[in-house]
C-alpha positions, 0 to 999 in steps of 0.5 A, a space after each residue: 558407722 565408721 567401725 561398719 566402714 572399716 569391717 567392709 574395707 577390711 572384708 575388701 582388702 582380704 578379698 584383694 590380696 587373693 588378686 595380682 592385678 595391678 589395679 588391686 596391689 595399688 587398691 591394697 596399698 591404700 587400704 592397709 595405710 588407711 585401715 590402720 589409721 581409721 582403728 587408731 581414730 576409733 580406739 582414740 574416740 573411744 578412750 575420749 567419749 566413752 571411757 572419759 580418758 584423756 589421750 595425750 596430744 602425741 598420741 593423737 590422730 588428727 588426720 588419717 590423711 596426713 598423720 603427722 599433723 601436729 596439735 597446735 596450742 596457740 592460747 588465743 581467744 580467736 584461734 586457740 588450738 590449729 592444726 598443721 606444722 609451725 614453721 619458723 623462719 628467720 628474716 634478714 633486711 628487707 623480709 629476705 628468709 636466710 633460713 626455716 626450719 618445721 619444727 616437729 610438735 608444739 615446741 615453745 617459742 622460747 626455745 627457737 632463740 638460740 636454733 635461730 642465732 645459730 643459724 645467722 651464724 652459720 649462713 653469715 659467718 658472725 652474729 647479727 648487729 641487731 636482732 628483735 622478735 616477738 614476745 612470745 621467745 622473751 625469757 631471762 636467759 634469750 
């Protein structure tokens, strides 16, 4: 269905770029952004159910919308995987936010120890008299 969706938007879009009328330069825009994503979906669906082939997570589309959503590996029972950006955020006294960074991909916890220091460093001028997080940035070296 998706494929018979696709040859339709294409038989569209050539017939489009024969017009100059505003209304269709806008309409040609969106199909050739969605076009493209849509062949992506369908070759990625193809590799996975059919040729039984794995496609790794950076290559993957999860949404034709917002492309670059990441593929987010919790490893929780009630929320294994999640879809979107990790966001981090560090907090001073009081729940106030210093600074946040979208962090691109799946990127350990672990390794946002240091980014998150630096950047105390950088707003304040000196590091932090105390500083705690949650388990998931232990490790020797943090």
């Amino acid at each position: 269905m998706t494929q018979k969706t696709v040859t339709v938007a294409q038989q569209t879009l050539e017939q489009l770029r024969q017009q100059a009328a505003e209304t269709t330069q806008r309409l040609t825009q969106t199909l050739e952004t969605f076009i493209p994503r849509a062949n992506q979906v369908i070759d990625q669906t193809r590799q996975r159910i059919f040729e039984n082939e794995a496609v790794p997570a950076q290559e993957k589309m999860v949404s034709i919308f917002e492309p670059h959503t990441d593929i987010i590996v919790w490893g929780k029972e009630n929320h294994p995987v999640e879809y979107g950006h990790k966001v981090w955020l560090n907090e001073v006294d009081g729940g106030i936010v210093n600074h946040y960074r979208i962090l691109d991909g799946n990127l350990s916890d672990e390794l946002q120890w240091e980014p998150s220091l630096q950047a105390h460093v950088s707003t304040f001028n000196q590091p932090p008299e105390q500083a705690s997080a949650d388990r998931g940035l232990y490790s020797e070296p943090n």
